[in-house]
N, C-alpha and C positions, 0 to 999 in steps of 0.2 A: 594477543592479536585479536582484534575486535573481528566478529564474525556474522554475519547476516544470513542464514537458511532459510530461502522462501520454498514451499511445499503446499499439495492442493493442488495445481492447474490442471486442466482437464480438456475432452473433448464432450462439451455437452448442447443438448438441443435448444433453441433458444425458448425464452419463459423458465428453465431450467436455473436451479441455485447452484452457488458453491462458495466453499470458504477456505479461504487462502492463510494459510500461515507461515509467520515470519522466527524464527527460533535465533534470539541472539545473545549473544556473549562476548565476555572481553573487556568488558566494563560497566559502568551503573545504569543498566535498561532505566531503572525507577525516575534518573535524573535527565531524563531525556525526551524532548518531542520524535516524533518518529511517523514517517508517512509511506503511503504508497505513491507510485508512480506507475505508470505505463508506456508501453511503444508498442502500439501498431506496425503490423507491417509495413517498409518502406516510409512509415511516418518519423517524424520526433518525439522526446519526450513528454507527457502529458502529466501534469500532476494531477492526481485525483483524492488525495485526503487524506489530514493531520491531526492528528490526535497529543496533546500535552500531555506529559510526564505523570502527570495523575491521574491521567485519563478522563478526566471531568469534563474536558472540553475541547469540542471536535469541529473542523472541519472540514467541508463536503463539496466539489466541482461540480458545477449545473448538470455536466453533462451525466452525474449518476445520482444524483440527489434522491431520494425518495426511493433508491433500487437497495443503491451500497452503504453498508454499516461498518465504521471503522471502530475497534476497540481493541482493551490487550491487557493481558494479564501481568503485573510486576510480579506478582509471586512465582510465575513459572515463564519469566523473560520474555515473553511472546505477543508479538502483535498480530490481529487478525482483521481478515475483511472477510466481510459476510456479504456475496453479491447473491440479489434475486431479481430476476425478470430480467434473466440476461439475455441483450441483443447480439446478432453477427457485429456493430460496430465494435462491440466490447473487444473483440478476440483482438489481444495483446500479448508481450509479454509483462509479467506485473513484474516490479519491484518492490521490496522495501529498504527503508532507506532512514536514517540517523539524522536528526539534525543538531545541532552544536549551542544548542540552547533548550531549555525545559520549556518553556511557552510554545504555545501554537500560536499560528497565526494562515489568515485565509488566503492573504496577496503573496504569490511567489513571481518570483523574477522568469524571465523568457531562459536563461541559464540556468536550468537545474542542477547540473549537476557539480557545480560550483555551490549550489545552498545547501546542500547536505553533506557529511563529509564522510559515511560512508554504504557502501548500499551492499545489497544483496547481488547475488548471481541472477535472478532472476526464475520466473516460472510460466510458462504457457496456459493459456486459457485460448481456448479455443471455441467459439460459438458457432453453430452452423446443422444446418437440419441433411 
């Protein structure tokens, strides 16, 4: 059974970092793109960045560019996001999530949760002074 563990979220001040980790299994991490996603309260799904199967080449949402660092380790199954200069917009819950091909790519569809086919439970971040 394929499994997604996201870990890491937190209540922290904003400017404040944190790094989110995703622990998966169940099949070949190595042969896979794999992204985050987010939901705001009351809002929708928000993609915010994808990382290719080798991890050479990443994807990043305007709205964290230059804050969030998406990377991941194949040798120990694990994807992570490294967010700094975190704002109260940030505070989501994150997901990570599979997608069904090894290449990244930057354009996603308004339907997320049809382009990945399998995600995590999710984890709280929470920003706020």
């Amino acid at each position: 059974q394929v499994q997604l563990v996201e870990s890491g979220g937190d209540l922290v001040q904003p400017g404040r970092s944190l790094r989110l980790s995703c622990a998966a299994s169940g099949f070949h991490f190595s042969n896979y793109a794999m992204s985050w996603v987010r939901q705001a309260p009351g809002k929708g799904l928000e993609w915010i960045s994808e990382i290719n199967s080798g991890g050479g080449r990443t994807y990043i949402a305007d709205s964290v560019k230059g804050r969030f660092t998406i990377s991941r380790d194949n040798a120990k199954n694990t994807l992570y996001l490294q967010m700094n200069s975190l704002k109260p917009e940030d505070t989501a819950v994150y997901y990570c999530a599979k997608a069904p091909r090894p290449y990244a790519v930057g354009w996603h569809s308004a339907q997320l949760r049809d382009e990945y086919d399998y995600w995590g439970q999710g984890t709280q971040v929470t920003v706020s002074s």
